[in-house]
N, CA, C and O atoms as a DFTB+ gen file, in Angstrom:
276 C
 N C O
     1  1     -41.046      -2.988       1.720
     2  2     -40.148      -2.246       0.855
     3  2     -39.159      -1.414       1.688
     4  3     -38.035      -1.153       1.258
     5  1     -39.574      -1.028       2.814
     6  2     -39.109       0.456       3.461
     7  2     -37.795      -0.840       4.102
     8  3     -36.607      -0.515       4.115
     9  1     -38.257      -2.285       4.595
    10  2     -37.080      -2.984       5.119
    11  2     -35.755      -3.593       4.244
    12  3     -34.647      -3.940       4.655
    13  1     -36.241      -3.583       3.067
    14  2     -35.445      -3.802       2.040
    15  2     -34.542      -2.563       1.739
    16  3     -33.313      -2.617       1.796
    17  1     -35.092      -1.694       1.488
    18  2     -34.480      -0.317       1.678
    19  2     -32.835      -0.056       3.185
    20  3     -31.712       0.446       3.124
    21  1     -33.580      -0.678       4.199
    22  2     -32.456       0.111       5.317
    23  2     -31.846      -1.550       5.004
    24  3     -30.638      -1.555       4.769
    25  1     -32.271      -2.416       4.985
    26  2     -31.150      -3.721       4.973
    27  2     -30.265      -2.993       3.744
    28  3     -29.251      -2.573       4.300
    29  1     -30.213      -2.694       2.460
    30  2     -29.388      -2.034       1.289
    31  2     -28.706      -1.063       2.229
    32  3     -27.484      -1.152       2.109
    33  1     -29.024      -0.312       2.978
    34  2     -28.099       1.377       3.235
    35  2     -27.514       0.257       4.402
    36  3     -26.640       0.853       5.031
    37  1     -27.641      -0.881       4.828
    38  2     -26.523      -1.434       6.066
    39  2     -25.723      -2.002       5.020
    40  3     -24.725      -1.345       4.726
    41  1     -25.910      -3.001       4.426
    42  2     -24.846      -3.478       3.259
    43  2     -23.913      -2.631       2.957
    44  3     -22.763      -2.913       3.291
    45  1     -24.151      -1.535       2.334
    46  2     -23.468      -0.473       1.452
    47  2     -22.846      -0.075       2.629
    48  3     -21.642      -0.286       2.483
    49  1     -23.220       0.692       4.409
    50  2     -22.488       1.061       4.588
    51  2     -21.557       0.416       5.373
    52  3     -20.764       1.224       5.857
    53  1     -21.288      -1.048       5.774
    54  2     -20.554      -2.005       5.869
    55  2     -19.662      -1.864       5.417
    56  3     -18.642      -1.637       6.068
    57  1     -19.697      -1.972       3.619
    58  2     -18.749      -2.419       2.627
    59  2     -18.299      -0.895       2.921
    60  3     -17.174      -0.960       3.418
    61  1     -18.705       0.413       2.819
    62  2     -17.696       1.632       2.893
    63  2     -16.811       1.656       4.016
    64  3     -15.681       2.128       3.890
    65  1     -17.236       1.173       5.146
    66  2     -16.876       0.791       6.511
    67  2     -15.540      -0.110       6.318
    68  3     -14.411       0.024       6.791
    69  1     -16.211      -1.284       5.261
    70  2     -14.572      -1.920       5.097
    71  2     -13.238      -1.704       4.184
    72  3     -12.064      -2.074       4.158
    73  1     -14.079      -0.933       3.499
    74  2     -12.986       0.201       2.432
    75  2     -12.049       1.043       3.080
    76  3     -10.839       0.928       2.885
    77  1     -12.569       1.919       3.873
    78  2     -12.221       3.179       4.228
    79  2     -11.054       2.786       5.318
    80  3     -10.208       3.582       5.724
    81  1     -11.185       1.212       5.773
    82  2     -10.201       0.263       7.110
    83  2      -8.987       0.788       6.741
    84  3      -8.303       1.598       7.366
    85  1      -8.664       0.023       5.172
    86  2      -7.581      -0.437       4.248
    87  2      -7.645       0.649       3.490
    88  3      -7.969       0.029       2.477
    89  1      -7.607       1.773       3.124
    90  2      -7.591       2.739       2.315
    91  2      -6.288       3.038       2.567
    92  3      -5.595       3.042       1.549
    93  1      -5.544       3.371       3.905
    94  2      -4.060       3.878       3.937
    95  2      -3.149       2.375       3.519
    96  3      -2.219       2.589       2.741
    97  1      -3.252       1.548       3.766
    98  2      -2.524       0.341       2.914
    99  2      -2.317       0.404       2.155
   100  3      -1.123       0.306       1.875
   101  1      -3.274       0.622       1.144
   102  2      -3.532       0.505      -0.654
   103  2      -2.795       1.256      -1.059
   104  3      -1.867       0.928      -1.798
   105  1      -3.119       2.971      -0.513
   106  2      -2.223       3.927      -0.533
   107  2      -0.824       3.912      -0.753
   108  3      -0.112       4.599      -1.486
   109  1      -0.624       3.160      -0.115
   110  2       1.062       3.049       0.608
   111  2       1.427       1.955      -0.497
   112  3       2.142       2.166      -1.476
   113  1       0.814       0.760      -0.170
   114  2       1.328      -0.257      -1.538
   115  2       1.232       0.136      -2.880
   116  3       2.065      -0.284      -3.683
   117  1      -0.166       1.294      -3.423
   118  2       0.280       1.697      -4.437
   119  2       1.472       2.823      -5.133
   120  3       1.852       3.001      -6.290
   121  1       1.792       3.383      -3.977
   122  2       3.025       4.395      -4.170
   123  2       3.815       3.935      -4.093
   124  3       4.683       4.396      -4.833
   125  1       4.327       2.542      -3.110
   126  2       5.566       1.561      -3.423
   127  2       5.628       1.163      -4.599
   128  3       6.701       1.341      -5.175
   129  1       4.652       0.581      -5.249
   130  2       4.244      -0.294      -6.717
   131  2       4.711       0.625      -7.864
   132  3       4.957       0.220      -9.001
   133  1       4.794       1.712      -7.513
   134  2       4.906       3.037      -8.388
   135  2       6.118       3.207      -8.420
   136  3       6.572       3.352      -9.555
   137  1       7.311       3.273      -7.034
   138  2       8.578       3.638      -7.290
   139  2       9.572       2.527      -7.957
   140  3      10.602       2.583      -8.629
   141  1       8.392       1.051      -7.210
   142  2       9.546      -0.392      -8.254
   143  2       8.866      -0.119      -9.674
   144  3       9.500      -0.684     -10.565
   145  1       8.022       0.417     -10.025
   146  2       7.673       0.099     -11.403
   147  2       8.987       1.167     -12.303
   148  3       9.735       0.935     -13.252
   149  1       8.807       2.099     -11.622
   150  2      10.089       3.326     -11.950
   151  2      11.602       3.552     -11.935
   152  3      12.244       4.419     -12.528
   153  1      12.185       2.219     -10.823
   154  2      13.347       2.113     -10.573
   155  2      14.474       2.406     -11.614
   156  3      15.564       2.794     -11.195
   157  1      14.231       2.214     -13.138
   158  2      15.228       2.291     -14.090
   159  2      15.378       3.840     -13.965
   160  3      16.476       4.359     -13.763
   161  1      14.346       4.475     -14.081
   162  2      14.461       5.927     -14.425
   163  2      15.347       6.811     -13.550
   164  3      15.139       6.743     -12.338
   165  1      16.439       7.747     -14.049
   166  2      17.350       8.701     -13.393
   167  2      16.831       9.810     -12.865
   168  3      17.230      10.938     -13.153
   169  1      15.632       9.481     -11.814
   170  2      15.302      11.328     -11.180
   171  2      16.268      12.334     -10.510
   172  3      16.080      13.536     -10.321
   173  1      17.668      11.352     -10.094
   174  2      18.291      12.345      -9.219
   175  2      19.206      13.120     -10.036
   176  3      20.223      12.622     -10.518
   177  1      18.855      14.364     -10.205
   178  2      19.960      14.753     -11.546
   179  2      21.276      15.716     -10.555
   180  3      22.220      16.181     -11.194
   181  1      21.213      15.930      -9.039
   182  2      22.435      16.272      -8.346
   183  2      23.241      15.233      -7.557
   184  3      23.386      15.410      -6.347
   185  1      23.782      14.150      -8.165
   186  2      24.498      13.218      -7.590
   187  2      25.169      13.669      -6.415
   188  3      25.063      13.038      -5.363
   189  1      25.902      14.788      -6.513
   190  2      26.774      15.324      -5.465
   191  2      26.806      15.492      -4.226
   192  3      27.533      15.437      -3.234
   193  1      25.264      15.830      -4.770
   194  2      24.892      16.512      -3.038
   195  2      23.802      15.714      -2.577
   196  3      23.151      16.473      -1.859
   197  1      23.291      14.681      -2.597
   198  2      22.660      13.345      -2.058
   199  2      23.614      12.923      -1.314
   200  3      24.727      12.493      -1.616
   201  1      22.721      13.187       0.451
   202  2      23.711      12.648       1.278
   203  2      22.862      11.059       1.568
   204  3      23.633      10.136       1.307
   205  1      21.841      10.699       1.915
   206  2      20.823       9.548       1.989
   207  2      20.159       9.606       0.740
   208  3      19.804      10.612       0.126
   209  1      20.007       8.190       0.374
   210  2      18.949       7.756      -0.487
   211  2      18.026       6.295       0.214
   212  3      18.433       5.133       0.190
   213  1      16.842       6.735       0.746
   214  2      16.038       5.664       0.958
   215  2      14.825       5.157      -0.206
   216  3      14.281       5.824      -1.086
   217  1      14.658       3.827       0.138
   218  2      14.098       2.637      -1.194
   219  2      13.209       1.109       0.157
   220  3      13.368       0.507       1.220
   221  1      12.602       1.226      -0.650
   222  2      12.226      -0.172       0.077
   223  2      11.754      -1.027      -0.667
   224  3      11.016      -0.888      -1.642
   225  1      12.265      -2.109      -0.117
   226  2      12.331      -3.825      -1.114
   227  2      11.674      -4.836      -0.577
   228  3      11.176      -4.524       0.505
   229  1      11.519      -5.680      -0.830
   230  2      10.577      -6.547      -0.716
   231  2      11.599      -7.782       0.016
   232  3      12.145      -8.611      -0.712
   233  1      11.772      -7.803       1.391
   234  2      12.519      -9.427       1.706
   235  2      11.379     -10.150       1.652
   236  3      10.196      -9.869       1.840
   237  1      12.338     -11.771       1.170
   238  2      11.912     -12.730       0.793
   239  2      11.957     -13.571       2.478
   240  3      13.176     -13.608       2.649
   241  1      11.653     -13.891       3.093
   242  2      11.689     -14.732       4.177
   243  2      11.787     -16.187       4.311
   244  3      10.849     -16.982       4.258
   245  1      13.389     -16.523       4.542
   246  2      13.490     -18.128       4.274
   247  2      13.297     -18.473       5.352
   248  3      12.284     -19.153       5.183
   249  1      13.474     -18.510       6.187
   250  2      13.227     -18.928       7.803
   251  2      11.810     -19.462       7.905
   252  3      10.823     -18.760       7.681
   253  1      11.754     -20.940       8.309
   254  2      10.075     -20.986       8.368
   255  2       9.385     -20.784       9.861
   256  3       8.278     -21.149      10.258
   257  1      10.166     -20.256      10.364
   258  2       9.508     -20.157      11.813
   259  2       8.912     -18.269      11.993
   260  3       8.199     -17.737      12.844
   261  1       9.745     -17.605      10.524
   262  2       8.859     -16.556      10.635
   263  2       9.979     -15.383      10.748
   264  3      10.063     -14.344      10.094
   265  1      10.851     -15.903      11.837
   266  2      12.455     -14.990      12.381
   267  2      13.021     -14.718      11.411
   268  3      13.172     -15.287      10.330
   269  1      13.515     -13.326      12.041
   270  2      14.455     -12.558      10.628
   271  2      15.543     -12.593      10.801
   272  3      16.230     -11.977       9.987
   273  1      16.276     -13.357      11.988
   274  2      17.607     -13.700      12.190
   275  2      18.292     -15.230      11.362
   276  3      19.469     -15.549      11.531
């Protein structure tokens, strides 16, 4: 029983082990996922004085060798 027991707490802490890898990814892709889901909406209500506006998009990559030239 007691080996069944620590084989379960290695499983489990594996899988937290492989969570915790990719946790800033997810992060990041879900806050991207968030600003394209939002794009229609007008947050900037001082047009004037916006000197930069950064966005990031998704290129499509036709090149099959991978190159972005």
């Amino acid at each position: 029983m007691i080996h069944l027991l620590n084989f379960l707490i290695a499983i489990m802490g594996q899988t937290f082990s492989d969570n915790n890898d990719v946790k800033d990814k997810d992060t990041l892709r879900s806050h991207l996922r968030f600003v394209l889901s939002n794009w229609w909406m007008d947050p900037i209500k001082d047009k004037e004085r916006t000197q930069y506006l950064i966005t990031a998009f998704l290129k499509e990559n036709d090149d099959e060798d991978g190159s972005d030239i």
